[in-house]
C-alpha positions as CSV (number, residue, x, y, z in Angstrom):
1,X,14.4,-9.2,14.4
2,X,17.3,-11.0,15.9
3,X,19.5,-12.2,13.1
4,X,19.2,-16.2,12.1
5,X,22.3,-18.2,14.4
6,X,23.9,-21.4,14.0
7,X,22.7,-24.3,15.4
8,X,26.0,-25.5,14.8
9,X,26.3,-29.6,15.1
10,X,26.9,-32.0,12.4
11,X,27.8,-35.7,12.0
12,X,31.4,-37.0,11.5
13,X,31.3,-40.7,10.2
14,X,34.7,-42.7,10.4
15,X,35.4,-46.4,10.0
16,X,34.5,-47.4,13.0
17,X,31.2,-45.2,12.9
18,X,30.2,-41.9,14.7
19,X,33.0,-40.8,16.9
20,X,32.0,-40.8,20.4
21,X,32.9,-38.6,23.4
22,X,33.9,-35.5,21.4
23,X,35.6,-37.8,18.8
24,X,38.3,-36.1,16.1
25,X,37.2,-33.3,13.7
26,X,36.3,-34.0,10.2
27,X,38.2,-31.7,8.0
28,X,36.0,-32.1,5.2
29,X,33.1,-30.2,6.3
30,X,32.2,-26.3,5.0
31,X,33.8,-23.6,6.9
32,X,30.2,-22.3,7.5
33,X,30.0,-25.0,10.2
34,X,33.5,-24.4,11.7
35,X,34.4,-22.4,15.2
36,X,37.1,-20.7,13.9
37,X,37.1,-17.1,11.2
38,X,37.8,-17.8,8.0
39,X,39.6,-16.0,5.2
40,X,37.3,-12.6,5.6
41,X,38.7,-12.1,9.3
42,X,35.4,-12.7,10.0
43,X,33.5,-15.8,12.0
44,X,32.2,-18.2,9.3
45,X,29.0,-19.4,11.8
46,X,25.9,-17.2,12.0
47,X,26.3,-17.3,15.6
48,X,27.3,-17.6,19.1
49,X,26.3,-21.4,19.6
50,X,29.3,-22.9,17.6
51,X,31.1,-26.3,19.2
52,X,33.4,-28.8,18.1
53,X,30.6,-30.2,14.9
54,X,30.4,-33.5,16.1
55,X,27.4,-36.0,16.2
56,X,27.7,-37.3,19.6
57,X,27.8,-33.4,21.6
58,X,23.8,-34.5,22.8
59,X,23.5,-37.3,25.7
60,X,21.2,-40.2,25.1
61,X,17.7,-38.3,26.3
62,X,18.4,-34.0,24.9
63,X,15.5,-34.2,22.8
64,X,12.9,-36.0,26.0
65,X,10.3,-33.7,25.8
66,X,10.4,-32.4,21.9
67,X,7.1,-31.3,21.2
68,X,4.7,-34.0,19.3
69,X,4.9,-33.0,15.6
70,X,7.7,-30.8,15.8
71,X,11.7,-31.7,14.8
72,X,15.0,-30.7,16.0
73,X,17.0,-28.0,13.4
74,X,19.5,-26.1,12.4
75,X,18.7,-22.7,11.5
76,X,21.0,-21.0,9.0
77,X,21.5,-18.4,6.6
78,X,20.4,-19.1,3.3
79,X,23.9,-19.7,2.1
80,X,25.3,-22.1,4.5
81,X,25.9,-25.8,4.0
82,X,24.7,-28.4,6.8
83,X,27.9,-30.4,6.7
84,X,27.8,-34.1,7.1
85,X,24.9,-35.8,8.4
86,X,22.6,-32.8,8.2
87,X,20.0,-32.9,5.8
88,X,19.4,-29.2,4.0
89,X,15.5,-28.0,3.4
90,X,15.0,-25.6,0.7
91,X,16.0,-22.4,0.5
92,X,13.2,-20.2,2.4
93,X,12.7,-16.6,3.1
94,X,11.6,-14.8,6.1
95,X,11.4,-11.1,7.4
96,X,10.1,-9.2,4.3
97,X,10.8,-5.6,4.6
98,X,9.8,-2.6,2.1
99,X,7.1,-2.6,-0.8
100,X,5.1,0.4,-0.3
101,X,0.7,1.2,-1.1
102,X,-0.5,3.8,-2.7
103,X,-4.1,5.0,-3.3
104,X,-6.0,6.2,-6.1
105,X,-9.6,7.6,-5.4
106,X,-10.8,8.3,-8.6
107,X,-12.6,5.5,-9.7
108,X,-13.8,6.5,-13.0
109,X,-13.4,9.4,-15.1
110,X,-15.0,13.0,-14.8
111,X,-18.4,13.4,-16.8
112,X,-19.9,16.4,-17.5
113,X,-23.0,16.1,-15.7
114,X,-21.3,16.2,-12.3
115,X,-22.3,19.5,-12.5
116,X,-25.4,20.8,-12.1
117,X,-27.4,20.9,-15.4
118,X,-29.6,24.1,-14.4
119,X,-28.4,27.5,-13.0
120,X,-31.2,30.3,-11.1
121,X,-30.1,33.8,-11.5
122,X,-32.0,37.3,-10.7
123,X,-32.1,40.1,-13.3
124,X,-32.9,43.7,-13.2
125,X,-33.4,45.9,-16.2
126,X,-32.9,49.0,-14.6
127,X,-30.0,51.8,-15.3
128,X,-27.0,50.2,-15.6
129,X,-25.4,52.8,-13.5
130,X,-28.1,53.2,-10.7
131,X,-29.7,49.8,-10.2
132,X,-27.3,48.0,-9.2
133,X,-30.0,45.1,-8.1
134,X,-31.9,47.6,-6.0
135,X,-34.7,48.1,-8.1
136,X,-36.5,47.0,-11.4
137,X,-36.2,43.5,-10.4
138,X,-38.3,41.7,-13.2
139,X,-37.7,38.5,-12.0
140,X,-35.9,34.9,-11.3
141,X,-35.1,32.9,-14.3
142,X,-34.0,29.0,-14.3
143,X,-31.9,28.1,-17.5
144,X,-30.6,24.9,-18.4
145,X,-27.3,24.2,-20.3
146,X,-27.1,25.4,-23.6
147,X,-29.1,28.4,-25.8
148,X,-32.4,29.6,-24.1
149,X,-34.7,32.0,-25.9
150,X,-35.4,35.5,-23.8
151,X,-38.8,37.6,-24.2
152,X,-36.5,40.5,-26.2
153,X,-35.1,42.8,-23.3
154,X,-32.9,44.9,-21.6
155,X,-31.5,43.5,-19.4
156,X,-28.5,45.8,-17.2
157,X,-27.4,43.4,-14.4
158,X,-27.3,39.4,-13.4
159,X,-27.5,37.9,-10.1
160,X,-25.7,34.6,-10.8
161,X,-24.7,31.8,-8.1
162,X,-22.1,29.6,-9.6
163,X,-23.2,25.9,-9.2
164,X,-20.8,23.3,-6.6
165,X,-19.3,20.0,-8.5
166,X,-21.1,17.2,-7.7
167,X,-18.4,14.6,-8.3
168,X,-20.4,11.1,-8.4
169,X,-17.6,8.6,-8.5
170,X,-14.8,7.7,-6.5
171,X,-14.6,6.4,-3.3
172,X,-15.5,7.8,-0.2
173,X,-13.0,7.1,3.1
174,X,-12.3,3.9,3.7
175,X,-14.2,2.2,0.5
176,X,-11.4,2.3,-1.7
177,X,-8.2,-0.5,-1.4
178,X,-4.7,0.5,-1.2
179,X,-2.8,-0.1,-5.0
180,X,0.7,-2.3,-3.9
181,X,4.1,-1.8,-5.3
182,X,6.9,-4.4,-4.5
183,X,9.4,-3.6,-6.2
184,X,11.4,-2.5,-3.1
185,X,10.4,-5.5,-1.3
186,X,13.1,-7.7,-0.2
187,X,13.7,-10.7,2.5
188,X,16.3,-12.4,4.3
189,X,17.1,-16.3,3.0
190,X,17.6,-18.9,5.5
191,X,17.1,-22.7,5.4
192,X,17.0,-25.0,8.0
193,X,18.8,-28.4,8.7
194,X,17.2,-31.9,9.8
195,X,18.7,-34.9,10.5
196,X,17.1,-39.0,10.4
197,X,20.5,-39.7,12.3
198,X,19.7,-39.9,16.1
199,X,23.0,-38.7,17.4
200,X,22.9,-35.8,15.2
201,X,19.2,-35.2,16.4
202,X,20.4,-35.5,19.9
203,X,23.6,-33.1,19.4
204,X,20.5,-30.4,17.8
205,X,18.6,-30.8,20.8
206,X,21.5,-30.3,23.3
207,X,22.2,-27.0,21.9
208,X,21.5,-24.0,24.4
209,X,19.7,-22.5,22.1
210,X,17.9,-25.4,20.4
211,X,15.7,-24.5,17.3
212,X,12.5,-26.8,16.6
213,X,10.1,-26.6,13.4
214,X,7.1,-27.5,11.6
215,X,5.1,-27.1,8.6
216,X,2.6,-24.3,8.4
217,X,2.0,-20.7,10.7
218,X,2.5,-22.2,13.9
219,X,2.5,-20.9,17.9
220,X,5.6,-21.5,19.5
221,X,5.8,-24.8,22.3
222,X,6.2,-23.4,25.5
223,X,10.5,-23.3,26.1
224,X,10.4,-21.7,22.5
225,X,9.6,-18.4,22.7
226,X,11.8,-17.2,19.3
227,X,9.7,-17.4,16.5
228,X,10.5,-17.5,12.9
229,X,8.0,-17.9,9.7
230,X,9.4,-19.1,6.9
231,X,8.0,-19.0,3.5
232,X,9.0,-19.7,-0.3
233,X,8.0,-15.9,-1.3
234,X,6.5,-13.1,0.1
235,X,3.9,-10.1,-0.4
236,X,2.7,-7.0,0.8
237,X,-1.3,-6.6,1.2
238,X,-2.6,-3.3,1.4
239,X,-6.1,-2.2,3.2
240,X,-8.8,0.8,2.4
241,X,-7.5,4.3,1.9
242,X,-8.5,6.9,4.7
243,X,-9.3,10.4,4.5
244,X,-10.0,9.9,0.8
245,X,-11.9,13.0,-0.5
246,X,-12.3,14.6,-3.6
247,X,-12.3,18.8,-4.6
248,X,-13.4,20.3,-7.8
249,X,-14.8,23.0,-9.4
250,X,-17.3,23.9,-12.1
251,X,-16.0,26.9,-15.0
252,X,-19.6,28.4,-15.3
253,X,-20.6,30.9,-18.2
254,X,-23.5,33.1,-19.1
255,X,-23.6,34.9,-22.2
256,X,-26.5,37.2,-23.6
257,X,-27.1,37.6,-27.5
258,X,-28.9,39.7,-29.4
259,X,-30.5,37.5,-31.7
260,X,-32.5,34.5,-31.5
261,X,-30.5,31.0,-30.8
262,X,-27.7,32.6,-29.2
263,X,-26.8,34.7,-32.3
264,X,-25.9,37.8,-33.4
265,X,-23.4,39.6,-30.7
266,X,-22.9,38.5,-27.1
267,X,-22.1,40.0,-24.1
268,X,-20.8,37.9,-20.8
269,X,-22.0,38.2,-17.3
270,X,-19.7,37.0,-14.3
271,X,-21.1,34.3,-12.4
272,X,-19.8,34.9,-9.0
273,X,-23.1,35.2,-6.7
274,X,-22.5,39.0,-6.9
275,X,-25.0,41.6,-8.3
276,X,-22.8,42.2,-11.8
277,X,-23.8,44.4,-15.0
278,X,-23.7,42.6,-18.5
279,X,-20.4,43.6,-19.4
280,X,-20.2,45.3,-22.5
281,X,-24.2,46.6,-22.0
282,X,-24.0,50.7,-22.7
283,X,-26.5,52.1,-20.4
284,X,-26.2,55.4,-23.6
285,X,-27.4,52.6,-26.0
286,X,-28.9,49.9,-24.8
287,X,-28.9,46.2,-26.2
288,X,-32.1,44.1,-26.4
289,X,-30.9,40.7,-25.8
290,X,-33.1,37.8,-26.9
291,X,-30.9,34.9,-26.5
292,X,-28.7,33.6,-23.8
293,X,-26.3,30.9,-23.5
294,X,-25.0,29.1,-20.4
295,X,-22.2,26.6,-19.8
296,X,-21.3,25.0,-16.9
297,X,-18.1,22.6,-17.5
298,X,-16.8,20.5,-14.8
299,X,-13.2,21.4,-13.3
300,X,-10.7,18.3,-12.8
301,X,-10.2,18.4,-9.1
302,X,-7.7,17.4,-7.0
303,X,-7.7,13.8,-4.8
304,X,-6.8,13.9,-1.0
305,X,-6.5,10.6,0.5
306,X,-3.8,8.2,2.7
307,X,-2.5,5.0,1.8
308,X,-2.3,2.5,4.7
309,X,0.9,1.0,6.0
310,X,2.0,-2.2,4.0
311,X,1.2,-5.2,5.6
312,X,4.3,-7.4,4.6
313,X,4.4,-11.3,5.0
314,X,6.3,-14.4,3.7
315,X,3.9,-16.4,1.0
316,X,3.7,-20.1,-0.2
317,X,5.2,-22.9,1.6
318,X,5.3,-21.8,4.6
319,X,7.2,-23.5,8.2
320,X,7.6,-22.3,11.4
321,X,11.0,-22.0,13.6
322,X,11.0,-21.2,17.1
323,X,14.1,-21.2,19.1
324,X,14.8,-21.5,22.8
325,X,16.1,-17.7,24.0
């Protein structure tokens, strides 16, 4: 955005009045409102638009035509004085840059049932060593978490799938909102300068690059093509997440035992979808399992999802400037 410039004009009252005609300078008003640099080597206006700061610079009829509703101002940074004549609005902001959204999927917290409460496996009771799932099948079994009683048996190899997480919270894309942080954001201050004198509104409206304003979120007048929207504070709002999506995993266990409610000594089978012997079963003395035990524990995942770009905007009171190119 173009950087806030002077509208430079202000009134100088003498004895006899407002000096006419480009009447003498008043030495008494800020440097902010003076042509020349000041003691920074620097130019003391905010911008290119700086003449002698004298009430009578507009003729009788610069401000025919002012758009109904709107008034003639001065549009400065934040930290310049009017001068004489010039009334000063509050201090505003405008042009709110930084603040930053995040997003947080999550929701609620894991539970345990977000994984499948039953698991199917296959069993043979063959030779450890020559089965290999290829014969003696004696059947599919459901289990559900926790100790399940056997018919006493043999039993040499497991067929076990291992079970997806179900995660049942969160938010899926798009249905959860963006978190905000402002602490980075910042603005630029700026106030703008009015004027009940007529000859100081007519100097405002003769300026080449005259600056108009009103109350509220306003369109520019046609003429006024340089907008400004001024507020008292400003905020950062922050819409859905995208591409949220959520990965986990489930830690599942069998173990057999040779005694009735999972007592007695145990021996584990892997639960990878793979035809596996009961490790620790010795196909030169066999174990009689009547017991096993399965577990299946829910994995914390890992969250996946984009934060939308801030949408940054000046809050409160809010007034608009627009400004002749």
């Amino acid at each position: 955005m173009t950087a806030p410039f002077a509208i430079v004009v202000a009134c100088s009252l003498d004895e006899g009045g407002f000096a006419g005609g480009g009447g003498a300078f008043d030495a008494s008003l800020p440097d902010t409102w003076r042509p020349g640099p000041g003691p920074d080597s620097g130019p003391k206006d905010a911008g290119v638009d700086v003449t002698t700061p004298i009430c009578s610079g507009g003729s009788a009829n610069a401000c025919d035509g002012l758009p109904s509703g709107w008034e003639p101002v001065g549009y400065l940074p934040g930290a310049a004085n009017c001068g004489t004549g010039y009334d000063a609005g509050p201090p505003m902001v405008t042009d709110p840059t930084g603040g930053s959204c995040g997003c947080d999927c999550r929701g609620k917290s894991p539970q345990e049932n977000q994984c499948p409460g039953n698991i199917r496996m296959s069993r043979w009771d063959g030779d450890p060593y020559t089965a290999v799932c290829g014969s003696d099948f004696t059947g599919n079994d459901e289990f559900s978490q926790g100790c399940s009683d056997l018919q006493p048996r043999t039993i040499h190899h497991f067929k076990a799938i291992p079970q997806p997480a179900n995660p049942v919270f969160g938010c899926s894309n798009g249905s959860c909102s963006g978190t905000k942080d402002t602490s980075s954001l910042a603005t630029t201050s700026v106030r703008t300068c009015t004027s009940t004198v007529s000859e100081c509104r007519l100097a405002l409206c003769a300026q080449p690059h005259a600056c108009i304003a009103r109350d509220g979120d306003r369109s520019c007048p046609s003429g006024y093509t340089e907008k400004h929207l001024l507020g008292t504070g400003a905020d950062i709002t922050c819409g859905s997440c995208t591409g949220c999506s959520y990965s986990a995993t489930c830690s599942t266990s069998v173990k057999l035992y040779t005694g009735n409610n999972c007592t007695g000594t145990n021996d584990s089978v892997d639960v990878d979808g793979g035809c596996n012997p009961v490790i620790g079963q010795d196909a030169s003395s066999p174990k009689t399992y009547q017991a096993l035990y399965y577990e299946n524990k829910f994995q914390t995942g890992g969250y996946d999802a984009s934060a939308a770009t801030p949408v940054r905007s000046v809050t409160g009171t809010l007034r608009t400037v627009c400004c002749k190119p």
